[in-house]
Backbone as ProteinMPNN parsed JSONL, in Angstrom:
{"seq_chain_A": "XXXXXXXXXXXXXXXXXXXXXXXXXXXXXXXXXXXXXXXXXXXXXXXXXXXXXXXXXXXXXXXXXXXXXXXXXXXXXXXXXXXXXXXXXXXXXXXXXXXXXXXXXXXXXXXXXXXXXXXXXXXXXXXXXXXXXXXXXXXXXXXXXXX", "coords_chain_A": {"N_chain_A": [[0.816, -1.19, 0.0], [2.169, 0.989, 0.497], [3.509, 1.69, -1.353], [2.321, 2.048, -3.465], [1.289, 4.622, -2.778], [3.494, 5.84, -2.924], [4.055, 5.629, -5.497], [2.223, 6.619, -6.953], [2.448, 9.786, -5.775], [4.707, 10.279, -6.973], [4.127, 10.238, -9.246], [2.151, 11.927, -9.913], [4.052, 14.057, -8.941], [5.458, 14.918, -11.084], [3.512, 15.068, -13.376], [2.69, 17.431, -12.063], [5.788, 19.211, -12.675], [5.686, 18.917, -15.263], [4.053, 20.338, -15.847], [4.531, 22.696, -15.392], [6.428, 23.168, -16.735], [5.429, 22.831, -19.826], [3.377, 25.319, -19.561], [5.281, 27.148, -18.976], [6.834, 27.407, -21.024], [5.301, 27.421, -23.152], [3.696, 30.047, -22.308], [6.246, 32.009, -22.951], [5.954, 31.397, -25.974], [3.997, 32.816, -26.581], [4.314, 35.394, -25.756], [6.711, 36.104, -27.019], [6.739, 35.047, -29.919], [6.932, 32.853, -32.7], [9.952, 31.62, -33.957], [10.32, 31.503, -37.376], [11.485, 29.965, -39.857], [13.429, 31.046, -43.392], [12.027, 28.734, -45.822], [12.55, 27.609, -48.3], [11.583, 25.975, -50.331], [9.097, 26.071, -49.504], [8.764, 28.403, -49.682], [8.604, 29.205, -52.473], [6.632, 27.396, -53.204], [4.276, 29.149, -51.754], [4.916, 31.809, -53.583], [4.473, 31.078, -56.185], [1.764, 30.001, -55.791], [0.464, 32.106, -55.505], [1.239, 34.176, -57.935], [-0.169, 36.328, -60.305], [-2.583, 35.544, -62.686], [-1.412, 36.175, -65.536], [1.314, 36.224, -65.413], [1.684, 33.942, -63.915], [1.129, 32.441, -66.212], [4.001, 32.53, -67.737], [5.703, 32.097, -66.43], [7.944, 29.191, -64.776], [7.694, 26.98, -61.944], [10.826, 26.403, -61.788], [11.863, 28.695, -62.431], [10.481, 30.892, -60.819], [11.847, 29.283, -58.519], [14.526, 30.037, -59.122], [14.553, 32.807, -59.18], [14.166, 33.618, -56.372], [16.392, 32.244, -55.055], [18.217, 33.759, -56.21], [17.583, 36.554, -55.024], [17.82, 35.44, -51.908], [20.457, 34.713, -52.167], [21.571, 37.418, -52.392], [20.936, 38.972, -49.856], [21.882, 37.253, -48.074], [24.462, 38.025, -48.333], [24.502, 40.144, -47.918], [24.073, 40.448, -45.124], [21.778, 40.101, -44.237], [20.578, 37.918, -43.875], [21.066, 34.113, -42.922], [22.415, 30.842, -43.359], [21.125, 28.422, -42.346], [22.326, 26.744, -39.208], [24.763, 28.181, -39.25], [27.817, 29.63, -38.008], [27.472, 32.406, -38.087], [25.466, 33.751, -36.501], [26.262, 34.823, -34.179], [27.195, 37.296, -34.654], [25.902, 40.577, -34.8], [24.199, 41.589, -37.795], [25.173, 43.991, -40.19], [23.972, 45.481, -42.185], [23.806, 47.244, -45.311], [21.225, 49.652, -46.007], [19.43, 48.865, -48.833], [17.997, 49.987, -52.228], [14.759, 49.387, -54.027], [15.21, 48.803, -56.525], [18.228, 48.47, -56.506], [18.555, 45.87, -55.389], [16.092, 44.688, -57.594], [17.63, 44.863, -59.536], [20.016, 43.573, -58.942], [19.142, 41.159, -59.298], [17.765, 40.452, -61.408], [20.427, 40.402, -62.8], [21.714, 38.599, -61.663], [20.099, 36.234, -62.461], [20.742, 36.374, -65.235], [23.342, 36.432, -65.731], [23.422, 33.243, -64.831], [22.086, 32.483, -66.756], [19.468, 32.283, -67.398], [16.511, 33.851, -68.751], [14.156, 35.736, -67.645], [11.235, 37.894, -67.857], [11.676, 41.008, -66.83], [9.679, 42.418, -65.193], [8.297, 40.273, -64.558], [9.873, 39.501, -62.723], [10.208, 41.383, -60.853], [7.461, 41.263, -59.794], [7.529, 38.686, -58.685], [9.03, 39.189, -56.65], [7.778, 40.873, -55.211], [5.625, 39.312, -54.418], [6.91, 37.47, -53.104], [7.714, 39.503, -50.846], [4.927, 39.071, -49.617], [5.397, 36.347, -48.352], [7.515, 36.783, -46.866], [6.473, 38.683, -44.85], [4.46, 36.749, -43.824], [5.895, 34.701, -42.704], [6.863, 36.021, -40.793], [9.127, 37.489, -40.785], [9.59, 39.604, -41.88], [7.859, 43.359, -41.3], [4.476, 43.931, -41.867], [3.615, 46.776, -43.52], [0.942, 47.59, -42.141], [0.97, 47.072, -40.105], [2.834, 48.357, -38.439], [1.44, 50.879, -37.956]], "CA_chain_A": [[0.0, 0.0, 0.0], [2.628, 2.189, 1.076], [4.613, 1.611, -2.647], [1.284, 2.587, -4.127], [1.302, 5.962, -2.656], [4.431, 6.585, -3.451], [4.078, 5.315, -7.2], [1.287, 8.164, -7.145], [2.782, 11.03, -5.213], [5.698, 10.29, -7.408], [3.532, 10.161, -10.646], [1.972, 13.568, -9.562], [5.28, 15.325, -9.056], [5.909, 14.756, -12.598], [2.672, 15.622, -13.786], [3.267, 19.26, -11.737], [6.873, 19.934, -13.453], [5.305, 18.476, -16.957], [2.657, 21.724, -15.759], [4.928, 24.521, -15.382], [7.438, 23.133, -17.918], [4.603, 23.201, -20.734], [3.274, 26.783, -18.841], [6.341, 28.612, -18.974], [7.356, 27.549, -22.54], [3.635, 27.972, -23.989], [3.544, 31.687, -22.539], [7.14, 32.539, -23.722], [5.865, 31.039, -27.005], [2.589, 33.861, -26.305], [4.811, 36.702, -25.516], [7.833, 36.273, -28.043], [6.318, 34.329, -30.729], [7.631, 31.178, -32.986], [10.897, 31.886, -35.029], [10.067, 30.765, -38.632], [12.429, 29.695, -40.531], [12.412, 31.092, -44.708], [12.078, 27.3, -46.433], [12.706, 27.684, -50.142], [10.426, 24.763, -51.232], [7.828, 26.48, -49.221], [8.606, 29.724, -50.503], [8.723, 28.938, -54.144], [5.104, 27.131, -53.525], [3.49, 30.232, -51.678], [4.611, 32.369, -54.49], [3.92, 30.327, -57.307], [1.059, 30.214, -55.799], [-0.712, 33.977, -55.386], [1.425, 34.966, -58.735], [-1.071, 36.664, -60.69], [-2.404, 34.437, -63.983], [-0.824, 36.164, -66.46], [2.412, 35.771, -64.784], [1.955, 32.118, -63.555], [1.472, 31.592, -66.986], [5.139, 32.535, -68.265], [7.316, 31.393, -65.405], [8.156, 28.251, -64.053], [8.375, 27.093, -60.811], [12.287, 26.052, -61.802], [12.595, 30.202, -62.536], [10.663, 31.332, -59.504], [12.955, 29.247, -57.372], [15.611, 30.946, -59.522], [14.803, 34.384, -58.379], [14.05, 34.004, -54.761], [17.481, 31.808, -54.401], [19.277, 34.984, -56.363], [17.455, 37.113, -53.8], [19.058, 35.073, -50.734], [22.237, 35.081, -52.234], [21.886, 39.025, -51.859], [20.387, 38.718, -48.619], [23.288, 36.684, -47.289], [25.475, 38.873, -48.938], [24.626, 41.936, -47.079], [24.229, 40.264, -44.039], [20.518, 40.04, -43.792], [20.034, 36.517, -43.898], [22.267, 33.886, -43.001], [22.003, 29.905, -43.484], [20.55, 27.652, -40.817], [23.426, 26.262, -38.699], [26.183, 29.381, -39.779], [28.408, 30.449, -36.919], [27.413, 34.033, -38.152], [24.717, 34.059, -35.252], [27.673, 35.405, -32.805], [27.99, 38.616, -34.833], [24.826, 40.816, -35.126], [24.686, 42.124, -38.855], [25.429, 45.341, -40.41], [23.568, 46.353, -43.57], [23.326, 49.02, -45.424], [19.966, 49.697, -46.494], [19.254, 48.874, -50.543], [17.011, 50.478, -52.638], [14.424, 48.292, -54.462], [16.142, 48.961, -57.637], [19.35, 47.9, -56.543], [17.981, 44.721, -55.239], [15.633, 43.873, -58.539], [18.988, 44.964, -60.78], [21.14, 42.605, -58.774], [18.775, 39.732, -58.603], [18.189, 40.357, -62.566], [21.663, 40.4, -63.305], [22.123, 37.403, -60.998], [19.593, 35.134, -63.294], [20.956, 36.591, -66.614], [24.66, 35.435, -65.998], [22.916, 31.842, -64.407], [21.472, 32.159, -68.272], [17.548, 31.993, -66.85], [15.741, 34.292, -69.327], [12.756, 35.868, -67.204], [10.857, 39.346, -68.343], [12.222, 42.167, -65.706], [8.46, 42.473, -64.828], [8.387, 39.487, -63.804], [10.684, 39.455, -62.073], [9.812, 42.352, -59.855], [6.054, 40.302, -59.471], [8.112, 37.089, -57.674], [10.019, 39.303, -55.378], [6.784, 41.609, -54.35], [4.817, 38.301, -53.696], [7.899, 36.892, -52.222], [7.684, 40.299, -49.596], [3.867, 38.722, -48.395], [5.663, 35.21, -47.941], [8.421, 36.953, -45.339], [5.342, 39.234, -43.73], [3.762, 35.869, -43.092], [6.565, 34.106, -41.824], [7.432, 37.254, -39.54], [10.576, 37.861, -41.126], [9.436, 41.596, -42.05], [6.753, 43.601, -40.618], [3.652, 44.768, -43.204], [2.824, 48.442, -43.042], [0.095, 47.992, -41.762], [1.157, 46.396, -38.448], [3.606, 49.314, -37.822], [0.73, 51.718, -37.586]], "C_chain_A": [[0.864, 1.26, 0.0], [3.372, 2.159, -0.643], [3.709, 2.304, -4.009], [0.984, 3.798, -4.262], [2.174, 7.008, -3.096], [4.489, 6.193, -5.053], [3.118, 6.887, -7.591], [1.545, 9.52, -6.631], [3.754, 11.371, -6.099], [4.716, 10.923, -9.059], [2.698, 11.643, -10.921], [2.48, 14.501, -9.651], [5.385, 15.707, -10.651], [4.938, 15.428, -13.394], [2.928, 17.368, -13.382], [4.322, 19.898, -12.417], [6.916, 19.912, -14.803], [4.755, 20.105, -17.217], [3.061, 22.473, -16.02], [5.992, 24.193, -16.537], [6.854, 23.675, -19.106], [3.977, 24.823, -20.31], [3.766, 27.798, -19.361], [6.529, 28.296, -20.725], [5.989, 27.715, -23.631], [3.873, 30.165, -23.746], [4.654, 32.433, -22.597], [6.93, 32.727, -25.037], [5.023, 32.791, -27.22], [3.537, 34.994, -26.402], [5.958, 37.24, -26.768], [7.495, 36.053, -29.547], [7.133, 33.289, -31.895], [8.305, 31.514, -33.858], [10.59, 31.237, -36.218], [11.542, 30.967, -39.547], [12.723, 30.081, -42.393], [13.263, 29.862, -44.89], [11.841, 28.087, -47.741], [12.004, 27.116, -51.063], [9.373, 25.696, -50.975], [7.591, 27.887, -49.658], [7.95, 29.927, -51.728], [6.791, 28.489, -54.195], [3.955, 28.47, -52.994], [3.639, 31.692, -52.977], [4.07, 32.261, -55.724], [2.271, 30.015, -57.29], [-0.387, 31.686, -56.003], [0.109, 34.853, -56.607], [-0.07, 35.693, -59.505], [-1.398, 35.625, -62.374], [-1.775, 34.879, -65.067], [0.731, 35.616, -66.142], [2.848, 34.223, -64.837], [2.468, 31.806, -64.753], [2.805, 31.376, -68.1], [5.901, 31.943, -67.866], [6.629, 30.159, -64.815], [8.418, 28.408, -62.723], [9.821, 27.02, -60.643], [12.507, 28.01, -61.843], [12.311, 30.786, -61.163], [11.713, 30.528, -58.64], [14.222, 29.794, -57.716], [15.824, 32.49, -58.891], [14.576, 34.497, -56.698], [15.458, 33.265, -54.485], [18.098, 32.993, -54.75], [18.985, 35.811, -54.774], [17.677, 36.943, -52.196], [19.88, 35.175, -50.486], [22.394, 36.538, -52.122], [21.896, 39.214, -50.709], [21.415, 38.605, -47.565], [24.702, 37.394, -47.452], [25.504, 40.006, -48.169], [24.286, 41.474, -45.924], [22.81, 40.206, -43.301], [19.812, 38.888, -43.293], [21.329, 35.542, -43.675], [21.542, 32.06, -43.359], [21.906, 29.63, -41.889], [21.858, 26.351, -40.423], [24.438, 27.134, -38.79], [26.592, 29.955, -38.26], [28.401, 32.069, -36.675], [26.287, 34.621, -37.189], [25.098, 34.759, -34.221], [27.315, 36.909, -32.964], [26.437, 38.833, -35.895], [25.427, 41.985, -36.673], [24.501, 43.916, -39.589], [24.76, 46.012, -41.688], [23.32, 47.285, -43.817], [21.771, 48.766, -46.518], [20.552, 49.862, -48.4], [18.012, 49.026, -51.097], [16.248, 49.276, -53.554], [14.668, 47.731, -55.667], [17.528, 48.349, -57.932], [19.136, 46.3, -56.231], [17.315, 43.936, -56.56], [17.013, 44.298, -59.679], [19.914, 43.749, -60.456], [20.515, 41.182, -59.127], [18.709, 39.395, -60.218], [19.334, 40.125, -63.223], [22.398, 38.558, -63.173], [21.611, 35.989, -62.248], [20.481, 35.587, -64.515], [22.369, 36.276, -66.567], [24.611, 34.319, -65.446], [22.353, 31.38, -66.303], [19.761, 32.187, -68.597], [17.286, 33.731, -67.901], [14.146, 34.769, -68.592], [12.483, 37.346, -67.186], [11.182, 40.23, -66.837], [10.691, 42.328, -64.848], [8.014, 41.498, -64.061], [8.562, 38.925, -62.816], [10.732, 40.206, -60.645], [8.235, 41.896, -59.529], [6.419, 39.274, -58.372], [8.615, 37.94, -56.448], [9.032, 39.949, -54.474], [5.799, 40.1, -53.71], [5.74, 37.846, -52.328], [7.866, 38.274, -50.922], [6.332, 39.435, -49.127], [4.438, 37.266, -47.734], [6.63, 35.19, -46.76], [7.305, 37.789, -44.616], [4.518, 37.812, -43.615], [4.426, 35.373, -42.352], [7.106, 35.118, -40.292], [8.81, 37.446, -39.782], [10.694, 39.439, -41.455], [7.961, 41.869, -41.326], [5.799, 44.27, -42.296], [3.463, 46.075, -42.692], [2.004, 48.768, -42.181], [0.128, 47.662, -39.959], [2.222, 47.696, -38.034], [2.579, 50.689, -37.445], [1.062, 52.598, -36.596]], "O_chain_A": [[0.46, 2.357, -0.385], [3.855, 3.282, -0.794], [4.106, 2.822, -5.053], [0.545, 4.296, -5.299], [2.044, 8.184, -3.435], [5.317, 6.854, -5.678], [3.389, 7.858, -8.298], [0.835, 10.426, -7.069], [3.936, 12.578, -6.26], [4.883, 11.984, -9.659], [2.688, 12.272, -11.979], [2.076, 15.567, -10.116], [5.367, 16.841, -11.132], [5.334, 16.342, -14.117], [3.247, 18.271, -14.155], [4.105, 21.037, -12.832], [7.715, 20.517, -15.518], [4.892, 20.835, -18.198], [2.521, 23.259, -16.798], [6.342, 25.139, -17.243], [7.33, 24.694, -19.606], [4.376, 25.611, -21.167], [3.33, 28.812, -19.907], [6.274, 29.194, -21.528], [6.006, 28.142, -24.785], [4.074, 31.093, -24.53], [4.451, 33.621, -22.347], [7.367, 33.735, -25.591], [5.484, 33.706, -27.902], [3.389, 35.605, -27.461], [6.042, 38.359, -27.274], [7.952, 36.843, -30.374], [8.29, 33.096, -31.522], [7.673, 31.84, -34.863], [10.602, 30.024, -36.009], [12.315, 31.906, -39.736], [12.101, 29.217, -43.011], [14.424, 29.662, -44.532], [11.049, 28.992, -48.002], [11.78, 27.472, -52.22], [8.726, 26.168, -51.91], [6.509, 28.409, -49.929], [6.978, 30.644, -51.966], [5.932, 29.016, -54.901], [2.972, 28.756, -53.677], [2.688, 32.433, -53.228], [3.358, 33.095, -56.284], [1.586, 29.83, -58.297], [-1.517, 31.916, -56.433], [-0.085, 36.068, -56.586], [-1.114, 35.348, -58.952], [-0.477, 35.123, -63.02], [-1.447, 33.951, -65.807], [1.175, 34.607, -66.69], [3.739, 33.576, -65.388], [3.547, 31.241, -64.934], [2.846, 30.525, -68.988], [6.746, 31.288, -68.476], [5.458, 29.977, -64.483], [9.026, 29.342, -62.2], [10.287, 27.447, -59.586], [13.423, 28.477, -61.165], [13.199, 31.14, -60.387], [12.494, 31.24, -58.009], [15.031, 30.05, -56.824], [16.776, 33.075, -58.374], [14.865, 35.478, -56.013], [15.895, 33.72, -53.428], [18.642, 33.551, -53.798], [19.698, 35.793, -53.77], [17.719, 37.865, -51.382], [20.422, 35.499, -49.429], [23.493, 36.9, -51.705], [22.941, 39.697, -50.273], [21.75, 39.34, -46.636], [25.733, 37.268, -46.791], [26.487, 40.68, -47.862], [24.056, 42.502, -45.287], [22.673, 40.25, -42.078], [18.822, 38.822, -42.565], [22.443, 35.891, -44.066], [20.336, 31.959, -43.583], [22.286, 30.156, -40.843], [22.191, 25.389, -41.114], [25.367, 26.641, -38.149], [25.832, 30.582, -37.522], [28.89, 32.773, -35.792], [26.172, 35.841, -37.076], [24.319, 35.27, -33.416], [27.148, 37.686, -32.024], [25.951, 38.205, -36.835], [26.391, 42.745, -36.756], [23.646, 44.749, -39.286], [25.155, 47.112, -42.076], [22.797, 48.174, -43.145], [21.485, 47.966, -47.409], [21.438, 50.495, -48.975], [17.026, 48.417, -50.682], [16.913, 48.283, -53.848], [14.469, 46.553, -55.967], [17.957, 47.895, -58.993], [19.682, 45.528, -57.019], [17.708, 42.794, -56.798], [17.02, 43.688, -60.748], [20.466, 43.053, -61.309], [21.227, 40.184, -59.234], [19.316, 38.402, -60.619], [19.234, 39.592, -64.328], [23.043, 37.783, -63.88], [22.337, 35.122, -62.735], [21.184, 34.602, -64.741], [22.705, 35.713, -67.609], [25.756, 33.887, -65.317], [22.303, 30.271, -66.835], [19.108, 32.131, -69.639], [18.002, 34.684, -67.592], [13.11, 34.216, -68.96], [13.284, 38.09, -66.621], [10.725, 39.771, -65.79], [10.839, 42.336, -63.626], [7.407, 41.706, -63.01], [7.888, 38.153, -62.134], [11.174, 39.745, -59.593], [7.88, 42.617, -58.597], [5.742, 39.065, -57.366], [8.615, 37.434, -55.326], [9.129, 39.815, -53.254], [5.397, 40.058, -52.547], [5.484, 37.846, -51.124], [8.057, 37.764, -49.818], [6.571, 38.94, -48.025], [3.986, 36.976, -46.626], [6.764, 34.289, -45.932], [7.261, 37.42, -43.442], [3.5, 38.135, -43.003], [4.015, 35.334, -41.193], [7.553, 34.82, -39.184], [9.591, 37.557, -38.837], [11.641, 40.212, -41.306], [7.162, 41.027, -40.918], [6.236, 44.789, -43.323], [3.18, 46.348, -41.526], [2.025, 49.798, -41.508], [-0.563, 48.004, -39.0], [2.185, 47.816, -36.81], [3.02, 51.501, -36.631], [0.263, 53.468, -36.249]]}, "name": "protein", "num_of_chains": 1, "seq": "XXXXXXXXXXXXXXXXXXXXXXXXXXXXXXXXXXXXXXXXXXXXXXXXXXXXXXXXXXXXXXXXXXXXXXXXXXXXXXXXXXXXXXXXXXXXXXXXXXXXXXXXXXXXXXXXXXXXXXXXXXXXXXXXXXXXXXXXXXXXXXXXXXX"}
């Protein structure tokens, strides 16, 4: 009887530090909210998805993932973005702000010596969708939330 009580007083404790364990890391979750990670597959499918139809119907998904990887490789380049696992976590980054011009020139430039052929218009379509796919993930803020 007595091995019983303690199987259950014991089985209790556990349950209590399960309590505040789940607790505290739920309302950190609440207060801070859940680092998202940008995924490239998942990128490529949320834009490919909400392109507009004329659009869709020129480019491939092989090109959109062409221009959102150029636009990483800038990203990472100026210190905005880094890969997942990179020791560059240590050392908070320094960019200098780029205009959206310099950004759709580089990312154009980027496909056109890769050899990828995609209308400049286009091109500037993938990267504006590609901004609602980092305001979802919480990687940028939308306008409208800075109010």
């Amino acid at each position: 009887m007595i091995e019983f009580a303690l199987i259950v007083v014991a089985a209790l404790g556990v349950l209590v530090v399960a309590a505040v364990a789940v607790g505290g890391a739920w309302g950190r979750i609440r207060r801070e909210g859940v680092a998202r990670l940008y995924d490239l597959d998942e990128a490529v499918d949320f834009v490919a998805e909400r392109l507009p139809p004329e659009v869709a119907a020129r480019v491939s998904y092989e090109e959109v993932r062409a221009v959102l990887s150029a636009h990483l490789d800038l990203l990472e380049r100026e210190g905005l973005a880094r890969p997942v696992g990179s020791d560059a976590a240590d050392t908070p980054p320094t960019p200098e702000a780029l205009t959206d011009e310099e950004v759709g020139g580089w990312v154009i430039g980027r496909l056109a010596e890769g050899g990828i052929q995609i209308d400049d218009e286009d091109v500037w379509t993938i990267l504006e969708v590609e901004g609602e796919y980092l305001a979802t993930i919480g990687a940028v803020s939308r306008p409208e939330d800075l109010g």
